[in-house]
matplotlib code that plots the C-alpha trace (Angstrom):
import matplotlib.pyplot as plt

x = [99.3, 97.2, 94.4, 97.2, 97.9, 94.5, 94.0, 97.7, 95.8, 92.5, 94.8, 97.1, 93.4, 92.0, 95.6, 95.3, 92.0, 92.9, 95.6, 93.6, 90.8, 93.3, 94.9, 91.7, 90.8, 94.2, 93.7, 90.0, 91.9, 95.1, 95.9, 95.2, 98.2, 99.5, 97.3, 95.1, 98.4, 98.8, 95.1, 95.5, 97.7, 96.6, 93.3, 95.2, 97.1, 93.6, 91.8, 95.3, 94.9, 91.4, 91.1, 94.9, 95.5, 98.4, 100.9, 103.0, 101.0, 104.3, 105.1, 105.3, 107.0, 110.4, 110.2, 110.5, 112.9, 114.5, 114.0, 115.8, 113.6, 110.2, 110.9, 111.5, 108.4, 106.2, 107.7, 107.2, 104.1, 101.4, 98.8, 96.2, 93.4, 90.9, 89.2, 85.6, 83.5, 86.1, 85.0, 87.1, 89.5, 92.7, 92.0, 93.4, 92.6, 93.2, 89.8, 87.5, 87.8, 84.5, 83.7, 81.7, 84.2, 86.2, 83.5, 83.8, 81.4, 83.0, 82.3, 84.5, 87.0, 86.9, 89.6, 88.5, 90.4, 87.5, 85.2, 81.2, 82.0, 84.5, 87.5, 91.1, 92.3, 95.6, 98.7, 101.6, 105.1, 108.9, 112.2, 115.0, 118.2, 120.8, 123.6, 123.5, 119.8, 116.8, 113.7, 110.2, 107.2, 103.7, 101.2, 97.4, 95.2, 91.7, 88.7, 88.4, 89.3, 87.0, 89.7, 87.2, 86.9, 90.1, 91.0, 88.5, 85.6, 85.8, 85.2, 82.5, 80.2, 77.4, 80.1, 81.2, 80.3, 80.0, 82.5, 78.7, 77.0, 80.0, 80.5, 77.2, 77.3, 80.2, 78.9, 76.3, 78.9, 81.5, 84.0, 82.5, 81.7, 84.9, 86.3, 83.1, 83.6, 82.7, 85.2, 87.9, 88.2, 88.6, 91.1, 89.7, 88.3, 88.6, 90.9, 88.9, 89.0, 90.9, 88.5, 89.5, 90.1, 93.0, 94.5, 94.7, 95.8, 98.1, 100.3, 99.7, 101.6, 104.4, 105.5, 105.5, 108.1, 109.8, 109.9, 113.5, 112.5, 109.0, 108.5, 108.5, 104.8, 103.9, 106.0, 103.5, 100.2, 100.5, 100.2, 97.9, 94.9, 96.1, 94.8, 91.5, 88.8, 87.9, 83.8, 85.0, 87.2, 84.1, 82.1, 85.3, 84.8, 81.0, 81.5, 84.1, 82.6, 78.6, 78.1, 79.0, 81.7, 84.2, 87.7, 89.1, 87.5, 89.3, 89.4, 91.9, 93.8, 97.0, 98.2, 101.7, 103.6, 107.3, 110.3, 113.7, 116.1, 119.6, 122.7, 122.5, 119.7, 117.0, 114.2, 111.9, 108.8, 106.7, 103.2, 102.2, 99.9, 98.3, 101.5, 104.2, 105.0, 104.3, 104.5, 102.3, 98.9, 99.6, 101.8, 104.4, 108.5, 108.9, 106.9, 106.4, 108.7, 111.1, 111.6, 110.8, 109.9, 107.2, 105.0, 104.3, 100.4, 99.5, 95.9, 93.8, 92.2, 88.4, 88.1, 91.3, 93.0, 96.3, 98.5, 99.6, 100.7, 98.7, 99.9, 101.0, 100.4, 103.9, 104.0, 106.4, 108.8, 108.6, 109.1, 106.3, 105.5, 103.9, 102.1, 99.1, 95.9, 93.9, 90.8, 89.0, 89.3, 86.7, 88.9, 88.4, 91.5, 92.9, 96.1, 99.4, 98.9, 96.1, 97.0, 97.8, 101.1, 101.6, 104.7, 105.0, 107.7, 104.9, 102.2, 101.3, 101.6, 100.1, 96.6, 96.5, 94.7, 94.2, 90.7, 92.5, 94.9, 96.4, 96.8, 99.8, 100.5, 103.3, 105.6, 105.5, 106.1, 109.5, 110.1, 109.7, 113.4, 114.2, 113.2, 114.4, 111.9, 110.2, 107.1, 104.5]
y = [83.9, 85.0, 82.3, 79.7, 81.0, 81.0, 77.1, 76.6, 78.1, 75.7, 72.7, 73.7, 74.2, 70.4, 68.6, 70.4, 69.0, 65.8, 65.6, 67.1, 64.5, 61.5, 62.6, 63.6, 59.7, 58.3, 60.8, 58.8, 55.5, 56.7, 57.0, 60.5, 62.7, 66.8, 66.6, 69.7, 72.2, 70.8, 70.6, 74.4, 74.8, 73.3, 75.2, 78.1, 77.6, 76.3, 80.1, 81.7, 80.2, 80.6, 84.5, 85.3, 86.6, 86.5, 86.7, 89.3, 89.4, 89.1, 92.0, 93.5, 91.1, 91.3, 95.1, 95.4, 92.4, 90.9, 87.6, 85.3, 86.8, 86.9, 83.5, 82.3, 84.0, 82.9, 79.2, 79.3, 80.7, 79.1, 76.7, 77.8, 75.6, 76.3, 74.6, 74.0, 77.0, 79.3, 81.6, 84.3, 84.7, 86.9, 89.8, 93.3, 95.7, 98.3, 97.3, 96.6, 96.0, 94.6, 91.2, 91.1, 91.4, 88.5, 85.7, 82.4, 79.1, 77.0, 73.9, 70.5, 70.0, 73.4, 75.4, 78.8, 82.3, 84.8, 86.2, 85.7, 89.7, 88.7, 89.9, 87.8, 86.3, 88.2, 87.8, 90.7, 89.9, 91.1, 90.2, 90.3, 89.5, 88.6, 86.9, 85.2, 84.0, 84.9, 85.3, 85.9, 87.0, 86.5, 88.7, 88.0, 90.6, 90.0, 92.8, 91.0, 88.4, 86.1, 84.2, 81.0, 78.6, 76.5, 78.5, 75.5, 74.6, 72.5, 74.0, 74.5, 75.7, 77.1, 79.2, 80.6, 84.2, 84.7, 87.2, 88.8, 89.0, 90.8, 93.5, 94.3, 94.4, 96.6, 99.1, 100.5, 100.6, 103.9, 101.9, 100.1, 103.5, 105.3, 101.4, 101.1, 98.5, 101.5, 100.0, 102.1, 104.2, 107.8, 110.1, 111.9, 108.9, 109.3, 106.1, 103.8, 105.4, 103.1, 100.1, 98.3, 95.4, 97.1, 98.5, 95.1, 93.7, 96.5, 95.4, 92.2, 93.0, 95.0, 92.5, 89.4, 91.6, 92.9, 90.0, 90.5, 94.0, 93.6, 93.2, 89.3, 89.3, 91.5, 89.4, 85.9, 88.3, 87.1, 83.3, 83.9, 85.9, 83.7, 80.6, 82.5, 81.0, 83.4, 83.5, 84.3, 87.3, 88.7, 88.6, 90.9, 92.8, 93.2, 93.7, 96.4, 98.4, 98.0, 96.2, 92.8, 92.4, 89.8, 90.4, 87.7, 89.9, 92.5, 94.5, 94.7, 91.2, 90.6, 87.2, 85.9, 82.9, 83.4, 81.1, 81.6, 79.9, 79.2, 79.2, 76.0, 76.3, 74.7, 75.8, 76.1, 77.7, 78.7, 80.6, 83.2, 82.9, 85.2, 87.6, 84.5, 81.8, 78.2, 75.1, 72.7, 74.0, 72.9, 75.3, 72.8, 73.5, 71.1, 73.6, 76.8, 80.1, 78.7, 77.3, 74.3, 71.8, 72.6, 71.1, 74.1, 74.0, 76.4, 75.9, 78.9, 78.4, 79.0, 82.9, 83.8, 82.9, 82.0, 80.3, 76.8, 73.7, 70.5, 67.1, 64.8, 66.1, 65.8, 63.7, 63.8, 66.5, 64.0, 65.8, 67.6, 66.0, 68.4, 67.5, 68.5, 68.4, 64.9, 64.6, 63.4, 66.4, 68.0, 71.5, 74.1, 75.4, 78.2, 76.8, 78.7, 79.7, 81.3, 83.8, 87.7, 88.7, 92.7, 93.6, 95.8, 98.2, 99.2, 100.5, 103.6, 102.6, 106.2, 105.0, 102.8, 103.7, 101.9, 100.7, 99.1, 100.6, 97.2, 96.0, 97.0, 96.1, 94.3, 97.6, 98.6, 95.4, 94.3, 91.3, 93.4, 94.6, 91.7, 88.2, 86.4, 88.1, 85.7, 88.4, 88.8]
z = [49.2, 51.6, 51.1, 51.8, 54.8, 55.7, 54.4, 56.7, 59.8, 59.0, 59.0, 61.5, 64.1, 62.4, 63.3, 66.5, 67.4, 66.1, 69.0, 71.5, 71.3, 71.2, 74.1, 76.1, 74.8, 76.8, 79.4, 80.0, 80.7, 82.2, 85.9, 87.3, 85.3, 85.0, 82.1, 82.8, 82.1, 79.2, 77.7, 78.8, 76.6, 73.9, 74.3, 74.7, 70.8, 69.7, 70.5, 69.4, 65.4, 65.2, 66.0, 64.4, 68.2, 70.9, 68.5, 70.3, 73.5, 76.1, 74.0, 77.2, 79.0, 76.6, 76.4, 80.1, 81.2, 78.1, 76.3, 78.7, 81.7, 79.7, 78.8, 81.7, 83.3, 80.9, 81.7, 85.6, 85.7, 87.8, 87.4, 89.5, 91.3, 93.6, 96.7, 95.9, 96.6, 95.7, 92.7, 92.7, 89.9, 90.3, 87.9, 86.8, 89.3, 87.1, 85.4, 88.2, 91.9, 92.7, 94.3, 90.9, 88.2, 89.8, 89.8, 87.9, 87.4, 90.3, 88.5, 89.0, 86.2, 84.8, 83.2, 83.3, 82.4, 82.2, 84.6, 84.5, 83.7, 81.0, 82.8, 82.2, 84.7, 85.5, 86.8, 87.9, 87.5, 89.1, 88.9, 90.7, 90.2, 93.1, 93.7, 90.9, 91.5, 90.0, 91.4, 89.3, 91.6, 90.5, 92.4, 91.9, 93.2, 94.5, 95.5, 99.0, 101.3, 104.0, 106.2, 107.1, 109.4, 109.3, 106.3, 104.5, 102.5, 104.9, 107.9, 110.6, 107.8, 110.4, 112.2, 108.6, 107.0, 103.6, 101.8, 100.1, 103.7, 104.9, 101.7, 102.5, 105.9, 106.0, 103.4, 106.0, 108.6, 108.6, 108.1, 105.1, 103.8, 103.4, 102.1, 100.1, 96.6, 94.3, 91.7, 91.0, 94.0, 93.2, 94.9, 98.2, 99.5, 103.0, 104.8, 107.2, 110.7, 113.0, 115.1, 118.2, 115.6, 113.5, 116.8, 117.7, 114.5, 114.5, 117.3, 116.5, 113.3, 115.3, 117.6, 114.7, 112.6, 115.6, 118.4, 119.8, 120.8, 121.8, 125.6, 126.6, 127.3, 124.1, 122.1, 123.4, 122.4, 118.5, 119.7, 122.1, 119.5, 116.8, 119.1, 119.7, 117.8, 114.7, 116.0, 119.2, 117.7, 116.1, 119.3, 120.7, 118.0, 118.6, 121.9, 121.8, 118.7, 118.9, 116.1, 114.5, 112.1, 110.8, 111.6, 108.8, 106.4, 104.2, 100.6, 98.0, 98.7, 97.2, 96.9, 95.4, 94.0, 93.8, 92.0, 92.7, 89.9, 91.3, 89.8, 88.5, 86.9, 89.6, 90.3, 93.7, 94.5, 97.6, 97.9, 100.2, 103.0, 105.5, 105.8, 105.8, 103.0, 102.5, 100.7, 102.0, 104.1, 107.2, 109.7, 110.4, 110.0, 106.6, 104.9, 106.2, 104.8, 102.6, 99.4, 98.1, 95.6, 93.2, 90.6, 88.9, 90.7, 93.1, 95.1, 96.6, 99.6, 100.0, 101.1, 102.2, 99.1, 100.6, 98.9, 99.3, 96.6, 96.1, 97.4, 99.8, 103.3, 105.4, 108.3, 111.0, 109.4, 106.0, 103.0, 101.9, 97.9, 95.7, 93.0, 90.0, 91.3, 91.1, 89.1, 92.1, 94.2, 92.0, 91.2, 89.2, 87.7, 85.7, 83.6, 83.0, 79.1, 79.3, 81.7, 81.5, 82.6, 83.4, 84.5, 87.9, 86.6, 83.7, 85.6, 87.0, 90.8, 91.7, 90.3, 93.3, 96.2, 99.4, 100.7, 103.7, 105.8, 106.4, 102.9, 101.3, 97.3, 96.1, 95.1, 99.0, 100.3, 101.9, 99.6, 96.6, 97.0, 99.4, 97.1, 100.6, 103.2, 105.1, 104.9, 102.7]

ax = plt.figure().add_subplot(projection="3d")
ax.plot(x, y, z, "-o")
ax.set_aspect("equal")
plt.show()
């Protein structure tokens, strides 16, 4: 018995293969298609037969939310791609929470779910129920983040600072010290001491969740340093502390995708970026904060990592058209099957400690509880 279902598992990975090649055959001559989710997939089932694995590896995922939820998590989850120079994957912090333990090939075309350290790439999961909605949150976490340019490979590449330049940097500063990327950070690890730079950002902060009752001209401060050039933030920042450092630079980033499922049984998507929520990248009304159409892709931006979804760029309040990454944007991706989902409500949240004062995990943020908070 048991050598026929080890023949059944041979022939189930040959017809397998058999459909994977003919479809990466049509795929050749086809117009640019969602075909990389699938070949994930298929991948995925490929690994599964050969090593007998993943059989019962949501295990965790029905335990904690029932079938229907699990399900439904497992069937929203995110496609990932990346903007070219973008290495990072979003990994279990859990396990590692070095800059290290989170790099990736960043090579064109490839679908990758483990670290050059052999880490999964991993994914945290909620759900929330309300009103007869439902709403499953994805939360990626990532050692740091290196706000660029434009937010852009593509930006002015000589005024850029690399995310490894600044780790090291900031380790021989005090600051960098008591935030230091030892890994898991053990308890006692005295907080960064508060800069001129997270006084700032501080207020900053303040008067964007609390505008009506800010002072008019503190209320216009947000705009005003958000319009400052980033280089010219970090010569403030030199000037004012003594030494140069990058103020789009931070540990311990937490990044999200969320789905909320009406009653009806449709289903829209946004990602978060830098504190808000979007859709498309640029800032503009069509996409920013709400809901909205999805393709089931989520991109990460080069060194921030905020979110936003490939396609069509709006113009002039059109809709914003999402859709799978194109083969001639030269991504890397990380598909939807192969991904680990934890689930939030399992873990031991006092394990977690802060290197940043201004980074706050998912469990303590407002849209934890709240699914419709425009903060993130």
């Amino acid at each position: 018995m048991r050598a026929e279902r080890g023949a059944a598992t041979v022939e189930w990975t040959a017809l397998t293969l058999v459909v994977s090649l003919t479809l990466g055959a049509a795929v050749a001559v086809a117009p640019p298609v969602d075909g990389r989710s699938f070949a994930g997939f298929l991948a995925h089932r490929i690994s599964c037969s050969v090593t007998g694995g993943c059989t019962g590896e949501d295990a965790d995922l029905v335990a904690t939310y029932g079938e229907g939820d699990a399900e439904l998590l497992r069937r929203h989850a995110p496609n990932i791609t990346y903007e070219p120079g973008e290495r990072s994957l979003p990994i279990d912090w859990r396990d590692c929470r070095v800059r290290a333990c989170s790099r990736a090939p960043d090579r064109a075309g490839l679908d990758v779910h483990r670290s050059d350290t052999g880490e999964s790439a991993t994914v945290f999961t909620h759900v929330v129920h309300r009103d007869g909605e439902t709403f499953l949150q994805y939360w990626m976490y990532y050692p740091y983040s290196s706000t660029t340019i434009g937010n852009s490979r593509e930006g002015i590449g000589a005024m850029r600072i690399s995310a490894d330049d600044l780790e090291e940097t900031l380790a021989g500063t005090s600051e960098g010290a008591a935030a230091a990327p030892l890994g898991l950070v053990p308890r006692g690890v005295p907080k960064p001491k508060l800069t001129p730079w997270s006084l700032v950002d501080s207020v900053i902060r303040r008067s964007k969740r609390d505008e009506q009752d800010a002072a008019p001209r503190l209320a216009q401060l947000p705009k005003l340093w958000e319009r400052t050039p980033l280089p010219v933030r970090a010569v403030a920042w030199q000037f004012t502390n003594g030494r140069a450092a990058y103020p789009g630079f931070h540990y311990d980033d937490w990044e999200g995708y969320q789905v909320r499922i009406d009653r009806g049984g449709r289903a829209t998507a946004r990602a978060t970026s830098h504190g808000g929520y979007q859709t498309c990248k640029l800032n503009n009304i069509p996409c920013r904060g709400r809901f909205g159409e999805g393709s089931g892709w989520t991109r990460v931006s080069y060194g921030s990592h905020a979110g936003h979804f490939p396609g069509q760029t709006p113009i002039r309040r059109a809709p914003f058209r999402p859709r799978a990454p194109l083969r001639s944007e030269r991504e890397r991706s990380t598909t939807a099957a192969g991904l680990r989902l934890v689930p939030l409500e399992t873990i031991d949240r006092s394990a977690y400690t802060r290197r940043d004062v201004r980074i706050v995990p998912p469990w303590e943020k407002e849209v934890y509880d709240n699914p419709l908070s425009d903060r993130s």
